[in-house]
C-alpha positions in Angstrom: 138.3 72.6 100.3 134.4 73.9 100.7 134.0 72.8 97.0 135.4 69.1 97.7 133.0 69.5 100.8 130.0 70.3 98.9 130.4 67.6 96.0 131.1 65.0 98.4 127.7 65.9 100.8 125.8 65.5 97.4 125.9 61.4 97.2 124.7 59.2 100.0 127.4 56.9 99.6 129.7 59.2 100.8 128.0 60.9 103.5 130.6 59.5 106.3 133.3 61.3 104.2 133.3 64.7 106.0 133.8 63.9 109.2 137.4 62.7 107.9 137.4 66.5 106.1 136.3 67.9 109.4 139.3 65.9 111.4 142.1 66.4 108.7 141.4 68.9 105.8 145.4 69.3 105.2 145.9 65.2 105.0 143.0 64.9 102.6 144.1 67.8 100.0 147.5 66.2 100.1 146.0 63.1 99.6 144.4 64.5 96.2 147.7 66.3 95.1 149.5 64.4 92.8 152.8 65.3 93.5 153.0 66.2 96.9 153.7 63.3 99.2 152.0 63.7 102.8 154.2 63.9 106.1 155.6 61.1 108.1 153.7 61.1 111.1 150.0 61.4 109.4 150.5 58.2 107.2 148.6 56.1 109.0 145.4 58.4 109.0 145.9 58.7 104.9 145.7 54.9 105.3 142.7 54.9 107.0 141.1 57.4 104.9 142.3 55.7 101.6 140.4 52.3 102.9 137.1 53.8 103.8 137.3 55.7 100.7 137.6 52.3 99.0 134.9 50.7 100.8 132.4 53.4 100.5 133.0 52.6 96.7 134.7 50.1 94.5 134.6 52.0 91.2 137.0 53.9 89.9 136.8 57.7 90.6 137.9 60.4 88.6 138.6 63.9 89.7 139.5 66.4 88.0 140.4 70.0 88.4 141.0 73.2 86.4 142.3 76.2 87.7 141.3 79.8 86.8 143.8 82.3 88.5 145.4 80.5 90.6 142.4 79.0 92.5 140.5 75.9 92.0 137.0 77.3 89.8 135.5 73.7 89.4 135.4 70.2 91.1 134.1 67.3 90.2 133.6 63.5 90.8 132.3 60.9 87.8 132.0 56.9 88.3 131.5 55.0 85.3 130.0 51.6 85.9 129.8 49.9 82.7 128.0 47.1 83.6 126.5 46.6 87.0 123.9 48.6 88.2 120.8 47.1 85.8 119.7 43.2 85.8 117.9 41.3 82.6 115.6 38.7 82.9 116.4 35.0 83.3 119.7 36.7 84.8 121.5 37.9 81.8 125.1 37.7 83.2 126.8 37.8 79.9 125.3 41.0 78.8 126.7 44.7 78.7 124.9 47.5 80.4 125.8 51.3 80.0 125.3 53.3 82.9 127.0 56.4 84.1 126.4 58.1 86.9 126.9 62.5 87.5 127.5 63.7 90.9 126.3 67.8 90.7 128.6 70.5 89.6 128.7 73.8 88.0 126.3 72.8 86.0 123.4 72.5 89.0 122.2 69.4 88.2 122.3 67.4 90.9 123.0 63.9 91.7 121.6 61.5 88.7 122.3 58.5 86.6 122.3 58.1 82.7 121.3 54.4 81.9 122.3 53.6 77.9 121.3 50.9 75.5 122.6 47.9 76.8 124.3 45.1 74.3 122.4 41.9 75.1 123.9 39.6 72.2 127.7 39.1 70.7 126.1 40.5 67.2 124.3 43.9 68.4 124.9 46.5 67.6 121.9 48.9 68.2 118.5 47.8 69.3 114.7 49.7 69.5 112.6 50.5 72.7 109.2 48.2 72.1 107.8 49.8 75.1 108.2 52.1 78.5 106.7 49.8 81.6 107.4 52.9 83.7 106.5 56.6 83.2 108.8 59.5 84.1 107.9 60.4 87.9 107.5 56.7 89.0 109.6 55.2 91.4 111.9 52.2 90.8 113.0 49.8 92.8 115.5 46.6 92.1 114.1 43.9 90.2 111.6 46.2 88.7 111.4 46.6 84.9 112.1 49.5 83.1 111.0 49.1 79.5 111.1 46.2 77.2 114.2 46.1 74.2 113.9 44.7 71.1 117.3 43.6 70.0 118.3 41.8 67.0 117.3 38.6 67.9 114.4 39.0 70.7 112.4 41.5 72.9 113.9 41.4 76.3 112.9 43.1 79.8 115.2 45.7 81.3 115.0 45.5 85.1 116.2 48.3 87.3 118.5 46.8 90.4 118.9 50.1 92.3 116.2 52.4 93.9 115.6 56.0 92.7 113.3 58.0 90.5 112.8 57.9 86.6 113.2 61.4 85.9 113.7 61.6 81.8 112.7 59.0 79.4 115.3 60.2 76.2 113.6 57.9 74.1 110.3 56.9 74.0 108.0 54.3 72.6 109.0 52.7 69.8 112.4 53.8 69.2 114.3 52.9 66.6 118.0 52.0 66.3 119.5 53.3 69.1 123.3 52.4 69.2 124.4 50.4 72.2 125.2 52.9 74.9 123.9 55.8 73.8 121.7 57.3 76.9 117.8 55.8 76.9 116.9 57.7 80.1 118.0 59.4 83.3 117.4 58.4 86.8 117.4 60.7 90.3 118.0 59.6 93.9 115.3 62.5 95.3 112.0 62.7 93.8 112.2 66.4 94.5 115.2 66.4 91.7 112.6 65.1 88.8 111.8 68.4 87.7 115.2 69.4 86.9 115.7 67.1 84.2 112.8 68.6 81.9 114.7 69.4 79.5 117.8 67.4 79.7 119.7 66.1 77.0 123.0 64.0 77.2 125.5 65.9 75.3 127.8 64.1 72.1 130.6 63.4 74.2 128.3 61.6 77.3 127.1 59.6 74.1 130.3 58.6 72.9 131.8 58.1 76.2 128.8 55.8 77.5 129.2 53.1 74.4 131.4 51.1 75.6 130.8 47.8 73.2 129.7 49.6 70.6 132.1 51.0 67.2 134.4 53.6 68.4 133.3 57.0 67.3 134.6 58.2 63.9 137.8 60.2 64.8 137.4 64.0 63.7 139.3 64.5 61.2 142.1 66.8 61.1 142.0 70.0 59.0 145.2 70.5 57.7 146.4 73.4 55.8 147.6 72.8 52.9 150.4 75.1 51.9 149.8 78.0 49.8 151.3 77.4 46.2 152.0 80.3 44.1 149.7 79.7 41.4 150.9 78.3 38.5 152.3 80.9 35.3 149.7 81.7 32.8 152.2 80.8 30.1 150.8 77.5 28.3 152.8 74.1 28.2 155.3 73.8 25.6 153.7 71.8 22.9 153.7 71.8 19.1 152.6 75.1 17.6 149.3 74.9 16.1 149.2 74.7 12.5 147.7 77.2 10.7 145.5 74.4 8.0 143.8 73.1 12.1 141.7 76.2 12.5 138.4 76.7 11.8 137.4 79.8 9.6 133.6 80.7 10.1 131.4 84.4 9.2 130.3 86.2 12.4 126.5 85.6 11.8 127.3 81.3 11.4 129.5 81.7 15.3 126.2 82.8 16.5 124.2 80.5 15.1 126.1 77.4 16.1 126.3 79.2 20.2 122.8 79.7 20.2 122.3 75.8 19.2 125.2 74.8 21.2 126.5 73.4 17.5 130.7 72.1 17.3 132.3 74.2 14.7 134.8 71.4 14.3 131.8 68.7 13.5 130.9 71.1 10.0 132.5 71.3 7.2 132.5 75.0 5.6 131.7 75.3 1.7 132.6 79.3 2.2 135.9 80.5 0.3 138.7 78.5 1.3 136.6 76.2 4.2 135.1 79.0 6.2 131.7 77.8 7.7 128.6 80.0 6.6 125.4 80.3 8.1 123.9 78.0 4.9 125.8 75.8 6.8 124.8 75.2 10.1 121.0 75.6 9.4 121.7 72.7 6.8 123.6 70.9 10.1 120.6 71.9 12.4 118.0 70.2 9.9 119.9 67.0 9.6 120.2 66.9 13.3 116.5 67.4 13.3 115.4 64.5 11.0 117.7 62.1 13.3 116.2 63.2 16.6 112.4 62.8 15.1 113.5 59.3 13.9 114.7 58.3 16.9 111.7 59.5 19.0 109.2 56.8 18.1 111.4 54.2 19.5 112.7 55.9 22.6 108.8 56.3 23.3 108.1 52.9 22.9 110.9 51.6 24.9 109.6 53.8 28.2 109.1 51.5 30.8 105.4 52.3 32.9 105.8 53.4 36.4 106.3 51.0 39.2 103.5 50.6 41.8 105.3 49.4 45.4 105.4 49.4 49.0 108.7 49.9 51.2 108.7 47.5 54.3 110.8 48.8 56.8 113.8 46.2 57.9 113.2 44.5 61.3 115.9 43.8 63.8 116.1 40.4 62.8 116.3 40.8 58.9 119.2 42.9 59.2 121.2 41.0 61.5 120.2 37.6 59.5 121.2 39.4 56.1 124.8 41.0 57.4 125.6 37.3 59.4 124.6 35.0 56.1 126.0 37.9 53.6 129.2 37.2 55.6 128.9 33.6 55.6 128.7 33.3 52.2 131.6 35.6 51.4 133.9 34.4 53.8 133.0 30.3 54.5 133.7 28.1 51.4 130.6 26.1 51.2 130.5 22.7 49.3 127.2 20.6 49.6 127.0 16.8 50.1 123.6 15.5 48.9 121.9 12.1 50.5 118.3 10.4 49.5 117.1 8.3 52.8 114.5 5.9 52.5 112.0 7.2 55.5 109.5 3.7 55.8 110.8 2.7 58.9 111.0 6.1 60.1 107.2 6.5 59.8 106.5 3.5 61.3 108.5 3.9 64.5 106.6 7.5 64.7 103.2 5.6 64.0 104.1 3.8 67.3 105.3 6.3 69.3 102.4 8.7 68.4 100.2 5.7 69.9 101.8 5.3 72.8 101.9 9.4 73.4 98.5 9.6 72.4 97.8 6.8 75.6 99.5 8.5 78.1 98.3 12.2 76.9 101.8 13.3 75.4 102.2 15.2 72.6 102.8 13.4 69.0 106.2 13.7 67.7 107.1 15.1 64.4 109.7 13.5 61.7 111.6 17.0 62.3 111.6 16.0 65.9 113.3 12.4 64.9 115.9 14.2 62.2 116.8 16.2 65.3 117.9 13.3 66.9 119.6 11.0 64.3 121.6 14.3 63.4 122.7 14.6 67.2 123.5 11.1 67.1 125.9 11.6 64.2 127.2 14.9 65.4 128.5 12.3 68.4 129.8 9.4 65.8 131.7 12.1 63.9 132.5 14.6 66.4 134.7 16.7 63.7 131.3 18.2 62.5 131.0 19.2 65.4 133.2 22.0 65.2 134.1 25.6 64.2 137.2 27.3 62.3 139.2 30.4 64.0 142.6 31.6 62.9 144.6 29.3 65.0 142.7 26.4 65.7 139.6 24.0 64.8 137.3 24.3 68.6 135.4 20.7 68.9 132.7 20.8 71.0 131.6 18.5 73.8 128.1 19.7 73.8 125.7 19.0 71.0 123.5 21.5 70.9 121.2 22.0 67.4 119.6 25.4 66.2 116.5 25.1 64.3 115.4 27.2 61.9 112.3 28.8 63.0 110.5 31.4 59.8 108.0 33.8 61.8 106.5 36.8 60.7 109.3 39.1 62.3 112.0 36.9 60.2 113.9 33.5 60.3 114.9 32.8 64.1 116.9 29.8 65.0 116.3 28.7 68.9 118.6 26.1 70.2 117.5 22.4 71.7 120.6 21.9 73.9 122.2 18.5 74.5 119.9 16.8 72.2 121.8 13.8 71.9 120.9 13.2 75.2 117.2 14.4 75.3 114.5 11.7 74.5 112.1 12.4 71.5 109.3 13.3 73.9 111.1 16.2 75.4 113.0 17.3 71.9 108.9 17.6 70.9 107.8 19.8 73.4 111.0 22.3 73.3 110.2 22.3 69.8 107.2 23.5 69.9 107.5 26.0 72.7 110.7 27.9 71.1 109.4 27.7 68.0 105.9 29.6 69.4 108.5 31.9 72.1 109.9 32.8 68.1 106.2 33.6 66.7 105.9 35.7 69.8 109.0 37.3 69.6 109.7 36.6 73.5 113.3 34.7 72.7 115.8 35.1 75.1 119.2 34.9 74.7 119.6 31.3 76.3 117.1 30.3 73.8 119.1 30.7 70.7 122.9 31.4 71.8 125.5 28.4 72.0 124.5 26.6 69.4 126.9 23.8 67.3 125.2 22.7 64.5 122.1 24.0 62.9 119.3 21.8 61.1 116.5 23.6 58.8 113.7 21.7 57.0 111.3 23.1 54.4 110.4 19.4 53.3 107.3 18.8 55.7 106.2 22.5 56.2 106.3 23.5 52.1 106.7 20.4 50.3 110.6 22.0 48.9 112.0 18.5 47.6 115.5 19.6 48.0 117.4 23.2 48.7 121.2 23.7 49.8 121.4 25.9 53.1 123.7 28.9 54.1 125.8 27.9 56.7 125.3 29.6 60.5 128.5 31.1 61.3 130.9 30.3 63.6 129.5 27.1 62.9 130.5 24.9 60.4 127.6 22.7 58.8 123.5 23.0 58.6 121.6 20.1 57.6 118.3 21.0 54.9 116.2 18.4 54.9 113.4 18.4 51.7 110.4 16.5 51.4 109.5 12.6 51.6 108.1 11.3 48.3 107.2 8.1 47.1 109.3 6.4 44.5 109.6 3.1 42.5 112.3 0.9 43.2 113.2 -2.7 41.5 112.4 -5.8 43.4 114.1 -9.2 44.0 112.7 -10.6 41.0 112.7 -10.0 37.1 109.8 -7.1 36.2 109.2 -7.2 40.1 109.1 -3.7 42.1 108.1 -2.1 45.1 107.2 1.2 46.0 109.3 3.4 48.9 109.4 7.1 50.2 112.5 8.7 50.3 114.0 12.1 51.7 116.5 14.2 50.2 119.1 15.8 52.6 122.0 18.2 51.9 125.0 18.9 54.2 126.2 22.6 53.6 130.0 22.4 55.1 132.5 24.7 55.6 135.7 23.0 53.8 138.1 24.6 55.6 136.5 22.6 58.8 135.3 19.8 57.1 136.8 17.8 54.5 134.6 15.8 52.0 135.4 12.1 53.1 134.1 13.8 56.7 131.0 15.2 55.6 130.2 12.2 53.9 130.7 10.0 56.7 128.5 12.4 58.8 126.1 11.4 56.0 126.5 7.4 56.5 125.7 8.2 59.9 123.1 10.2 59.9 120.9 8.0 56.7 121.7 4.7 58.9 119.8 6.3 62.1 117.3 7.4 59.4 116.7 4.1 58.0 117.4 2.1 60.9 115.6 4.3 63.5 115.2 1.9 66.2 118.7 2.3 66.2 118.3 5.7 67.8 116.6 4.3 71.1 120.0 1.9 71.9 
């Protein structure tokens, strides 16, 4: 009972605890037994114990016990907490963070808490620490942050949400893909307790334990011992006997000849008595040899390519992630591409207007991007089935419209999300625009800048003057829009030798078949080249 006493003392939460150990040591090691029940008339103090046990702490306890002689040698207490205990900026509910905290033990550590790599997206799987914010001997406090996290998608904040000590920073600056869970760096209620963890290092099984989210760990694998076989009889296989006119006859001195040249007996013919290879004839074999290695020399020379001169670029976050999501998009979603010219005139007249009217009242001007936006919105709404993704049982139609745009930075291709843009007006589909899009230069996404999005539109027409390109579809998602270039072309007029000239822009609907058929897509098309062409349309 003194070592239930002593782990107990050790954490502040259950400070109140002894008093009930003072008042009742039987009730409470019954209470801990397993198979002993308690007696009758002490029920309702097991009651009241069991409920302020539970209030001092919600999580889940476990104790174990192993017994040396007869007599408990070791006690102690874990919680795992999985995800509360550490907050992300902009609120983060959605993500996963590691945590597990260590009450003291044999081991004379005393009371401390491992903090692991948390999971802040649905596609990580390991992430890098950009920077410590906080040195080991500072104090935290809630709210405060920890160290920044790149993940595969953005650098995000880590905030501390309970008060204590950083006493061990497991890795440091600039850390590189560290699995989600595995232990980051250890935190102390006393500040007197920082010292201890010096030299701490969270063993392999408080690393596997911790990643929760994360692939489970490789199972050992079993050594089995494979019976032992009596090794099999000397005696060779029955097969045909060997006839006598197969062997090959050959003088002592030509055996060594051909070993020390590594030369087949069976390739030479002998022109001794009866067959038998002489040494006359392997030096005539070795000089024949010799003539066809000296021909072939010259050309094997010439055919040596010259030695590369190149530079290794380490992958980002984003790159990998981007090359294992379209890698699997493009093995798993059958694409089929729906092409579309629009004429743009009107479109860059309505944008001539607007820009005048912006320019007036101080607003920003307002791109032809920022007007396919919204005609693609608009269409996503007339022909909602595009609108979708596939899963194994059903088709999911969204409600919400929300388009990704693709975003090419430095650091990789990003794809922030303008949410509801059906029902934003051009101004304000500008501006977001432009801020994500300079968030994604910075690498300062946050999740709820580029998660939940429907439909994804990416243009390489305006920015690089690419006429027309078919796009890899953004899974679960089931269509992405790339829209090319404007370009002037002649078209025939009213009259006889009469024409006119127009600019038009190519667009190309990637679809997922299994989502959405071709009469669907190409209605999505109609739709989306009459708001194009008939842009005023849009403002209805």
């Amino acid at each position: 009972m003194a070592y239930a006493s002593h782990i107990i003392n050790h954490s502040k939460k259950l400070r109140n605890v002894p008093n009930f150990l003072r008042h009742e040591h039987s009730i409470l090691v019954r209470w801990f037994s397993n198979g002993t029940q308690p007696s009758i008339g002490k029920r309702d103090d097991i009651r009241k114990i069991h409920r302020h046990h539970c209030n001092v702490s919600s999580e889940r306890e476990t104790v174990t016990r192993s017994a040396t002689n007869g007599a408990m040698s070791k006690f102690g207490v874990q919680k795992r907490n999985p995800i509360a205990g550490l907050a992300f900026n902009q609120g983060l509910s959605s993500s996963q963070v590691y945590m597990r905290r260590g009450f003291s033990s044999n081991s004379g550590l005393p009371p401390h808490q491992e903090i692991g790599m948390p999971s802040l997206s649905p596609t990580m799987t390991e992430g890098n620490i950009a920077r410590w914010l906080k040195k080991e001997g500072d104090k935290v406090a809630p709210g405060e942050v920890l160290c920044e996290v790149e993940t595969d998608k953005a650098t995000v904040e880590m905030e501390s949400m309970e008060e204590g000590y950083l006493a061990k920073i497991i890795h440091g600056d600039g850390s590189k893909e560290i699995k989600v869970g595995e232990v980051i760096a250890v935190t102390v209620e006393e500040e007197g307790d920082i010292a201890k963890f010096k030299d701490y290092k969270p063993s392999a099984l408080d690393a596997d334990t911790a990643s929760g989210s994360s692939a489970p760990a490789t199972p050992k694998k079993e050594v089995v011992e494979e019976p032992v076989s009596s090794p099999e009889p000397k005696t060779s296989k029955p097969t045909a006997a060997t006839p006598a006119e197969d062997r090959v006859f050959s003088s002592p001195l030509a055996r060594k000849l051909a070993e020390e040249h590594k030369v087949p007996l069976s390739s030479i013919k002998g022109t001794g008595p009866n067959g038998t290879i002489v040494k006359a004839d392997i030096e005539e074999y070795l000089a024949s040899r010799g003539k066809e290695v000296s021909a072939a020399a010259p050309s094997a020379k010439a055919g040596t390519p010259a030695a590369l001169d190149y530079t290794d670029i380490p992958h980002s976050q984003i790159r990998k992630i981007t090359a294992s999501r379209l890698l699997f998009s493009k093995q798993n979603i059958p694409h089929y591409y729906l092409t579309v010219d629009t004429c743009v005139d009107k479109l860059m007249d309505l944008r001539s207007q607007l820009n005048s009217l912006q320019e007036a009242s101080g607003g920003k001007r307002i791109s032809i991007n920022d007007l396919v936006i919204k005609a693609a919105a608009l269409a996503l709404s007339k022909v909602p089935q595009c609108n979708s993704s596939w899963t194994d049982d059903y088709i999911r139609q969204y409600r919400n419209i929300n388009i990704n745009v693709a975003v090419q930075t430095d650091n990789g291709l990003f794809v922030p999300v303008i949410k509801d843009a059906d029902k934003k007006g051009l101004s304000r589909i500008g501006e977001e625009v432009k801020q994500l899009a300079q968030k994604a230069k910075e690498n300062s996404l946050k999740p709820e800048d580029y998660e939940g999005g429907t439909f994804t539109v990416s243009n390489l027409g305006g920015p690089f003057g690419i006429k027309q390109f078919c796009a890899i579809i953004n899974p679960p998602q089931a269509g992405i829009l790339a829209v090319g270039s404007a370009e002037k072309r002649v078209v025939p007029g009213s009259g006889p030798e009469q024409f006119e000239f127009a600019s038009f822009m190519s667009v190309t609907l990637s679809c997922d078949h299994r989502v959405i058929d071709g009469a669907i897509g190409a209605e999505w098309l109609k739709a989306f080249k009459g708001y194009i062409e008939n842009p005023e349309s849009m403002l209805l």
